[in-house]
N, C-alpha and C positions, 0 to 999 in steps of 0.2 A: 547914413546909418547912425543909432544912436544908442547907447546902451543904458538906457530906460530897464532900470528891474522891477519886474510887475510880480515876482515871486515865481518866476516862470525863466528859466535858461538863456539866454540870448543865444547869439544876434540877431537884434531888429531892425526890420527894413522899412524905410516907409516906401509909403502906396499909394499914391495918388492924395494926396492931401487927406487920406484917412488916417487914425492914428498908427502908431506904427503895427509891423504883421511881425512875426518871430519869420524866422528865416524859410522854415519848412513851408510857410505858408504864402511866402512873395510867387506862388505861380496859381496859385488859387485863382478862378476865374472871376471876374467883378460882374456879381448877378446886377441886373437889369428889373426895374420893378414891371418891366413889359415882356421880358425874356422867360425862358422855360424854364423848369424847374426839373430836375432827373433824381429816379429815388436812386439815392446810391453817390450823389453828389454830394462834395462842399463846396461853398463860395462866401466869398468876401460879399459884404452888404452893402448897400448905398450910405446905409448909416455907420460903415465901420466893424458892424459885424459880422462872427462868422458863424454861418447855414452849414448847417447837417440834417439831410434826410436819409432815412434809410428804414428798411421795412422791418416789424416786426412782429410776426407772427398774422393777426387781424389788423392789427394798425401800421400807420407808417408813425415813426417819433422823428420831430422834427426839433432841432437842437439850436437853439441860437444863443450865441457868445458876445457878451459885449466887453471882454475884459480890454481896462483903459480905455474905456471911452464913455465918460461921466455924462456927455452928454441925453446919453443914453439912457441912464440911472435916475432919473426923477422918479419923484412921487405919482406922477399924471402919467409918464409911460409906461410905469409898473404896474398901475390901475389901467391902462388900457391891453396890455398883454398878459392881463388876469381874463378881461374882459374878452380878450380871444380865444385865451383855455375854455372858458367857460363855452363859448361858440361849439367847440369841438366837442366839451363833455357834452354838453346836448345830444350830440346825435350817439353816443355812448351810450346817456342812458335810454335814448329812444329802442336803442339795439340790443338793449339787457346786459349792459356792463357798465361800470363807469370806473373815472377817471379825475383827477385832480390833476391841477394846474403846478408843475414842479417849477421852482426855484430854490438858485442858493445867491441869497444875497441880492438877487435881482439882476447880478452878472450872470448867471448861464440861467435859460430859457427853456423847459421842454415842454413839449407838447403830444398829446397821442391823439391822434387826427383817424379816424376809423375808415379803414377801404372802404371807398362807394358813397363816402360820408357827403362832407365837402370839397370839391375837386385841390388838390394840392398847389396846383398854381396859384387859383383864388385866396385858397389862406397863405401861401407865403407873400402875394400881395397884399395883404390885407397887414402883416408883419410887416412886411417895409414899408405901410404906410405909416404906420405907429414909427419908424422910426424917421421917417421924414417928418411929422408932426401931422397927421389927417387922422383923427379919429371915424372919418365916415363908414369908410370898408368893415370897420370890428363893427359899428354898429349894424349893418347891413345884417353882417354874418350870424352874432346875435339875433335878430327881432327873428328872420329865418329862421332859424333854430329854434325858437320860442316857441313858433308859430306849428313847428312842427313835436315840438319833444313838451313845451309847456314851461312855465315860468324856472329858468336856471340859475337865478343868481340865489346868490349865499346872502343870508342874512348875517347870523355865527362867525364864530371863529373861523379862519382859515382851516382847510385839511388837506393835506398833502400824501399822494401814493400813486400809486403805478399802474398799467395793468389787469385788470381781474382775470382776462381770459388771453 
């Protein structure tokens, strides 16, 4: 156990050679980048973080946490889990609503993934490949998305929001 203050309560446990979990969280199940995903679950990531899906309303929002784990935090992983928002506003605004990519800091992740859109296994694999290092999957999910909703990336300024319907 170590008491690492991350701004956050203790006690921390570690977990399998990930960094450490806060105590609530040592029973958290350790997702599998091959294993299912359930909306309505958390889990530990391969990479240390921690997955939240859960539905909401049309979309499902899908939550990933990387606190204490810098690995994590790069410039190139944040550019490719922009590059997964974007995957999902695609099919947002295909469907007549859209969506921006949330971040705070680059430590918490969310995403609005639209029912019927992209299957939710596929994207949260496509997440843990960004966090093992394989930018393939986002690109995948991208060009697809192109292909069907038309050119998604942002030129501008970042913008960030929630939401519409």
């Amino acid at each position: 156990m170590t008491s690492e203050d991350r701004g956050v309560a203790g006690p921390y446990t570690e977990y399998d050679n990930l960094p450490a979990l806060h105590a609530r969280e040592k029973d958290l199940p350790l997702l599998h980048p091959y294993g299912t995903v359930e909306v309505g679950g958390r889990y530990v990531t391969p990479g240390g973080g921690r997955l939240t899906v859960r539905k909401d309303g049309k979309h499902l929002q899908i939550t990933l946490d990387h606190l204490g784990c810098p690995a994590q935090l790069t410039a190139e992983k944040t550019a490719l889990f922009e590059r997964l928002g974007l995957a999902a506003e695609g099919h947002c605004l295909h469907a007549g609503c859209r969506h921006h990519v949330a971040a705070a800091g680059a430590v918490l992740r969310s995403f609005a993934l639209r029912t019927g859109s992209i299957e939710l296994t596929t994207f949260v694999r496509a997440a843990l490949a960004i966090e093992l290092g394989d930018e393939r999957p986002v690109d995948r999910l991208l060009k697809d998305t192109e292909a069907l909703a038309g050119p998604v990336r942002r030129t501008g300024p970042k913008e960030h929001g929630s939401p519409a319907d």
